[in-house]
C-alpha positions as MATLAB code, in Angstrom:
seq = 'XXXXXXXXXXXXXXXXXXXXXXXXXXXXXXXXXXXXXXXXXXXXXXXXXXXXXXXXXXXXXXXXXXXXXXXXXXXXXXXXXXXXXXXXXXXXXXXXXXXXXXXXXXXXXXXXXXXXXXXXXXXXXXXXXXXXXXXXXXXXXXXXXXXXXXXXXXXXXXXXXXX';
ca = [
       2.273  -31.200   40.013;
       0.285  -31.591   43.213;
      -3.008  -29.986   43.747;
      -2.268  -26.893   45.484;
       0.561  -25.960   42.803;
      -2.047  -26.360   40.052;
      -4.386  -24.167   42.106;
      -1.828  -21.661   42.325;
      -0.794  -21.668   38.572;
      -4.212  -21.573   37.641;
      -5.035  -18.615   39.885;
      -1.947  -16.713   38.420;
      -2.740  -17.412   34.818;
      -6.755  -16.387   35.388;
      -5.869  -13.130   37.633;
      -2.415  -11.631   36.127;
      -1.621  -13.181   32.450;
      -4.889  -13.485   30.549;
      -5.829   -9.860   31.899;
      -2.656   -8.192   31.060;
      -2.541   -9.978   27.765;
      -6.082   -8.933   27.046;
      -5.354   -5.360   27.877;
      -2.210   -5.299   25.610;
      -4.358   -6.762   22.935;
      -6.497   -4.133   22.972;
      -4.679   -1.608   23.452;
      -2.392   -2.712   20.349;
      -5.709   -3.432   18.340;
      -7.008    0.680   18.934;
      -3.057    1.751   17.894;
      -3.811   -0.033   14.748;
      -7.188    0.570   14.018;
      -6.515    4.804   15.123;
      -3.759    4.708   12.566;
      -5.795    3.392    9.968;
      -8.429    5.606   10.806;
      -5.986    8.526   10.176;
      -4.434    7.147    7.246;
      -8.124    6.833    5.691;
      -7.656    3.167    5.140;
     -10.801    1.355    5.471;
     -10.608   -1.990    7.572;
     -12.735   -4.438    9.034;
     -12.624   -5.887   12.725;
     -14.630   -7.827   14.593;
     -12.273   -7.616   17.731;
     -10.740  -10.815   16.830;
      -7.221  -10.764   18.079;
      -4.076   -9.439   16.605;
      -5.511   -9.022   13.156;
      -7.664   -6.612   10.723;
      -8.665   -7.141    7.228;
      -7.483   -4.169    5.348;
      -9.044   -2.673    2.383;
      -6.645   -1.750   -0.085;
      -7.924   -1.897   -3.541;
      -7.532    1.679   -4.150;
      -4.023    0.931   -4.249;
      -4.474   -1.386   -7.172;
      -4.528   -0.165  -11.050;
      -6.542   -2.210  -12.205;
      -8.437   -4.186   -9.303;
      -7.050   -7.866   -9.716;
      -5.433  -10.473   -8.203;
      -2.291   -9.726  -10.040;
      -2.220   -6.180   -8.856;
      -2.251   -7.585   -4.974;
       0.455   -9.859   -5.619;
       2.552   -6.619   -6.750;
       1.518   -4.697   -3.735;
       2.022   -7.637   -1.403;
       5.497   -7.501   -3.088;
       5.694   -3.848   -2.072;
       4.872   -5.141    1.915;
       7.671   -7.168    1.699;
      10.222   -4.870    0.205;
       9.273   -2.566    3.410;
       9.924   -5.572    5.716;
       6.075   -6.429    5.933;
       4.376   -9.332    6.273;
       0.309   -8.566    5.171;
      -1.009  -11.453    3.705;
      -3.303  -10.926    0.645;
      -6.505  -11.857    0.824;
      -6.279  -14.611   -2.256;
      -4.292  -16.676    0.396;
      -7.898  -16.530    2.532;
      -9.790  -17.730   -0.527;
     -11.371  -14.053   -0.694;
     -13.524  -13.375   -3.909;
     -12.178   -9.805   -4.633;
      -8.455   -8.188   -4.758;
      -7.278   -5.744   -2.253;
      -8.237   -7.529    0.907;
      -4.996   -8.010    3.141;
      -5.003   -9.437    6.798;
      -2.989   -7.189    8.887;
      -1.318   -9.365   11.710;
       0.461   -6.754   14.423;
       2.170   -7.348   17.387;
       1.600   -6.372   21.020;
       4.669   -4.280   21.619;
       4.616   -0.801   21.147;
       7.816   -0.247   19.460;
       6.937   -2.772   17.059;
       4.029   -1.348   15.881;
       5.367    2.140   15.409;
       7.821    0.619   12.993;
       5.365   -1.438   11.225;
       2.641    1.393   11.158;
       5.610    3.651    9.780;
       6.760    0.911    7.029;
       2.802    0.386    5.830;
       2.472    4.084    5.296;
       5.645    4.265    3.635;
       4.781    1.617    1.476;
       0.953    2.813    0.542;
       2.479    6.578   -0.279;
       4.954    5.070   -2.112;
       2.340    3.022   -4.269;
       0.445    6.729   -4.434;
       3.027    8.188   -5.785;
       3.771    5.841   -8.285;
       0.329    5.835   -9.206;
       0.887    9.683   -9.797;
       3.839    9.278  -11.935;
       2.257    6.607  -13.953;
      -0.607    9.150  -14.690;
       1.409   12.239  -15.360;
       3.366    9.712  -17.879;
       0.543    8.361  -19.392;
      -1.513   12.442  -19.962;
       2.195   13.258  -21.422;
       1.978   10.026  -23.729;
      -1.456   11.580  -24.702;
      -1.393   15.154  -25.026;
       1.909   14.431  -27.210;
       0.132   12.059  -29.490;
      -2.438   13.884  -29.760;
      -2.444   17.006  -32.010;
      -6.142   18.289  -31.359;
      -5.408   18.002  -27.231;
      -1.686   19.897  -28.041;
      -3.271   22.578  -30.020;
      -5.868   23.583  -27.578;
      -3.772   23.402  -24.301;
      -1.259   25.542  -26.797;
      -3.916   28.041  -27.498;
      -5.275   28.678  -24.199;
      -1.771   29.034  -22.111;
       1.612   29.563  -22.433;
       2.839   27.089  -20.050;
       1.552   23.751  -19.888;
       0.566   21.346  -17.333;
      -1.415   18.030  -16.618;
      -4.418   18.193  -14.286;
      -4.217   14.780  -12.548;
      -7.867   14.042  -10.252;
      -6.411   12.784   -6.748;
      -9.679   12.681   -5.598;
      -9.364    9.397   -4.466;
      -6.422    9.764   -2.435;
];
């Protein structure tokens, strides 16, 4: 490639591909980071490309390493590819690095399948504590009697404050 060719590669690759790369970047990196936002999912980002740390331990009952693994199983059930932070030698479950695209489409879909698969985790979560007050208040004649005495109809009180 002579000289002037170079020249004019060069000044197409500083003055029309890294900026319209860049601006897609960013512009993909506040999608993400808005959705999260909305979703309440807390994240960290230093403006480092097409990534985020995600922190997801509230998904995980209890907080281990084992947990993650199941929820990274979840990802990939929904057609997601998060990788868990163990794979990044992090200290504590619930850390996932979020790669994303640059096309818009793309990350609609993606955004659409991670909230999918975090409310589905929620409402498992749910489930497993409405099972596990059943399990109690049935094995547990002091807890029967009282909810007996003061109502007619029964129901479990289940604190979603977290959610």
């Amino acid at each position: 490639m002579d000289a002037i060719s170079s020249n004019i590669v060069q000044k197409w690759i500083d003055n029309v591909y890294l900026p319209t790369n860049r601006s897609r970047m960013q512009e993909a990196h506040r999608y993400i980071t808005n959705k999260l936002k909305t979703m309440k999912v807390p994240f960290l980002s230093h403006g480092s490309g097409l990534y985020i740390w995600v922190n997801l331990k509230e998904y995980l009952d209890p907080c281990t390493f084992e947990e993650e693994q199941l929820l990274y199983r979840r990802f990939l059930d929904n057609k997601l590819l998060l990788a868990p932070g163990k794979a990044y030698m992090c200290k504590e479950p619930g850390w996932f690095r979020l790669t994303f695209t640059d096309n818009p489409l793309r990350l609609k879909v993606a955004m659409q399948r991670f909230s999918e698969a975090l409310t589905d985790k929620k409402q498992n979560w749910i489930e497993k504590q409405l099972e596990d007050a059943l399990v109690e208040s049935v094995s547990s004649p002091s807890t029967r009697r009282s909810s007996s005495s003061s109502s007619s109809s029964s129901f479990v009180n289940v604190d979603t404050s977290h959610f």
